[in-house]
C-alpha positions as CSV (number, residue, x, y, z in Angstrom):
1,X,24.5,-190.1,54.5
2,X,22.3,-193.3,54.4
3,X,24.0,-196.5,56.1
4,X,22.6,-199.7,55.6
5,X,23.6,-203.3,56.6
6,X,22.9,-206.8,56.0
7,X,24.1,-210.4,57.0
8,X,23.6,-213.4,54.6
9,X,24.1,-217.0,55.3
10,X,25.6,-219.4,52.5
11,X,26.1,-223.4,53.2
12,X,27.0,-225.9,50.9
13,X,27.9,-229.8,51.2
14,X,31.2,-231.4,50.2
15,X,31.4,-233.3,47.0
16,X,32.2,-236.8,46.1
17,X,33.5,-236.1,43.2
18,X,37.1,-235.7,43.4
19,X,38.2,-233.9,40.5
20,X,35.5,-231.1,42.1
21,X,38.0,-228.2,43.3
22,X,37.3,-226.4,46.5
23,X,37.1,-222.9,46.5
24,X,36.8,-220.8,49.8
25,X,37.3,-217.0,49.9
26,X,37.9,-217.0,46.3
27,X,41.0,-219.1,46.7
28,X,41.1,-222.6,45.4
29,X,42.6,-225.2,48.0
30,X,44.3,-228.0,46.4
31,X,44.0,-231.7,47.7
32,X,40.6,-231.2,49.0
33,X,36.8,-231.9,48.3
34,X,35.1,-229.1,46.5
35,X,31.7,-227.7,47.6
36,X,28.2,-228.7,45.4
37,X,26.5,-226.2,44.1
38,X,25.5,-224.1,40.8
39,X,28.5,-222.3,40.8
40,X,31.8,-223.1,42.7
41,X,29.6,-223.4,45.8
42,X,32.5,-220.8,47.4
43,X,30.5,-219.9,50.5
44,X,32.3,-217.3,51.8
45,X,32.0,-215.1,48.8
46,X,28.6,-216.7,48.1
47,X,27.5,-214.8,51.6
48,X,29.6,-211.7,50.6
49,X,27.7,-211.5,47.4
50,X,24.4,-212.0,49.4
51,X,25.0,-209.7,52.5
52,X,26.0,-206.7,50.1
53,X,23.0,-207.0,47.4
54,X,20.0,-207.8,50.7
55,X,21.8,-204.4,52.3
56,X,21.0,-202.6,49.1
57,X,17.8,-204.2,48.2
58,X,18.9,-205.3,45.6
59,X,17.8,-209.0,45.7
60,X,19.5,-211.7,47.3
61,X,21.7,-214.7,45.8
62,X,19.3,-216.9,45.1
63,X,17.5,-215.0,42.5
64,X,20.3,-212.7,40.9
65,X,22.2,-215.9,40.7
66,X,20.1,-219.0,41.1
67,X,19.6,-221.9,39.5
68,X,17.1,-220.7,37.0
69,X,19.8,-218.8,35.6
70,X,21.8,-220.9,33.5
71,X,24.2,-217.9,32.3
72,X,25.8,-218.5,36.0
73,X,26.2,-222.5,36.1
74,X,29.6,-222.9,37.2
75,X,30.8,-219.4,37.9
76,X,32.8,-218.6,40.3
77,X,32.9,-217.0,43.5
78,X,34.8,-214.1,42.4
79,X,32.8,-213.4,38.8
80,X,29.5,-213.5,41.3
81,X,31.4,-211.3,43.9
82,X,32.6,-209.2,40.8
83,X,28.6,-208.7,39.3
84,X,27.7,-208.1,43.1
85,X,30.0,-205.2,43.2
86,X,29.1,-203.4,39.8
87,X,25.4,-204.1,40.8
88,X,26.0,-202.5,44.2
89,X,27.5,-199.5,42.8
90,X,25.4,-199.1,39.7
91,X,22.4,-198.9,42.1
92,X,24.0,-195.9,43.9
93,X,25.9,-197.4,46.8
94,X,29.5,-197.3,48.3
95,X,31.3,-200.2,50.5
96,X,32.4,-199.8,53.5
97,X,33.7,-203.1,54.6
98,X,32.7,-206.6,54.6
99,X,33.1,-209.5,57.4
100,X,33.0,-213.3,56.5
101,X,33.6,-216.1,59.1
102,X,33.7,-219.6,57.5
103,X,32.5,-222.4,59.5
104,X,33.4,-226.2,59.5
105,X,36.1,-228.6,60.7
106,X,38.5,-227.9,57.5
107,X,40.5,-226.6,55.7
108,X,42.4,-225.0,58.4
109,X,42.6,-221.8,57.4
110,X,44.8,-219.6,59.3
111,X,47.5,-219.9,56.6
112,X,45.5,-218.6,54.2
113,X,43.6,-215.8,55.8
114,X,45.8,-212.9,54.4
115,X,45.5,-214.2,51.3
116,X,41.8,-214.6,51.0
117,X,41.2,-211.6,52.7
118,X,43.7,-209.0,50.2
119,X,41.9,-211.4,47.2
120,X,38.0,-210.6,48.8
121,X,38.9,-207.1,49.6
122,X,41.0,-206.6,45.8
123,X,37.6,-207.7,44.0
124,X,35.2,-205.8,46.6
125,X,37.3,-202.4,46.2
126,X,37.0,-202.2,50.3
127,X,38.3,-204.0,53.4
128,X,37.1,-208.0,53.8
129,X,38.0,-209.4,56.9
130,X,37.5,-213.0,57.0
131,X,37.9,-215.6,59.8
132,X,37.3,-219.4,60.7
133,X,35.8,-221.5,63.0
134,X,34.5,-224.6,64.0
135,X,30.8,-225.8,65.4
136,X,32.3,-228.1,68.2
137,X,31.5,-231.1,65.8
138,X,28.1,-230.2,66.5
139,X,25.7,-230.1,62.8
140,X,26.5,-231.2,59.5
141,X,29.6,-228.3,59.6
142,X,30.9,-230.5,62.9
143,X,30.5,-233.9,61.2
144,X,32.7,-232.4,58.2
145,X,30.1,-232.8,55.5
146,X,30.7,-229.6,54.5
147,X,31.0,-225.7,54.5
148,X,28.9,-222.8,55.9
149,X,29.8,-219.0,56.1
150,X,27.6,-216.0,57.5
151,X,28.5,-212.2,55.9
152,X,28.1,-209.2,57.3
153,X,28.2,-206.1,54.6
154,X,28.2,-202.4,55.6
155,X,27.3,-200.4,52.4
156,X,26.5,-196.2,52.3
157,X,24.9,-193.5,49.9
């Protein structure tokens, strides 16, 4: 059996429009700012997506995904997560499990974290384990301009 793993980074900045949604962990969080990006700017799937196609060689967000692409302007974390998966497995891989910790000052997401982590792990077709944390209002995270995550995929042949 071949074993490979990866870790991705994904950050994104809060935006001032407010009819912009936030997603995180392929949830949407009413009430506050959403995330600018190409897509839903979700950064914890964003660096799911990432971590699982750089442990397969597949590529890496920015050019499965990436702005150049117009087909994926304004998808969402889950349809990216989704194409992740069925590249991941077309190219001859299994996942084993995924980890995502989401960094900045809010949302506070202990409330939540069963319920991003059955919704990551339902669309990934193996475990997600996701959890929060805070940079000691240290960086742009810390000063609550917006929302970082960093992935770690395990995937095997």
């Amino acid at each position: 059996m071949t074993i490979r793993v990866a870790t991705a980074f994904d950050a994104h900045k809060f935006s001032d429009d407010p009819r912009r949604p936030l997603w995180l962990g392929c949830l949407e969080w009413e009430g506050l700012p959403g995330l600018v990006g190409h897509s839903d700017a979700d950064v914890a799937a964003h660096a799911a997506c990432d971590a699982l196609l750089m442990a397969t060689g597949i590529g890496e967000l920015g050019t499965i995904f990436g702005t150049g692409r117009p087909e994926w302007d304004g998808a969402s974390g889950e349809t990216l997560l989704r194409e992740s998966v069925k590249l991941v497995h077309e190219a001859g891989w299994e996942i084993a499990n995924v980890s995502v910790q989401i960094i900045g000052q809010r949302p506070r997401f202990a409330s939540r974290k069963a319920e991003a982590e059955a919704a990551m792990s339902q669309i990934v077709g193996a475990p997600v384990v996701v959890s929060a944390t805070t940079s000691d209002r240290m960086g742009f995270t810390g000063r609550d301009e917006g929302l970082a995550a960093i992935a770690t995929a395990l995937v095997t042949r």
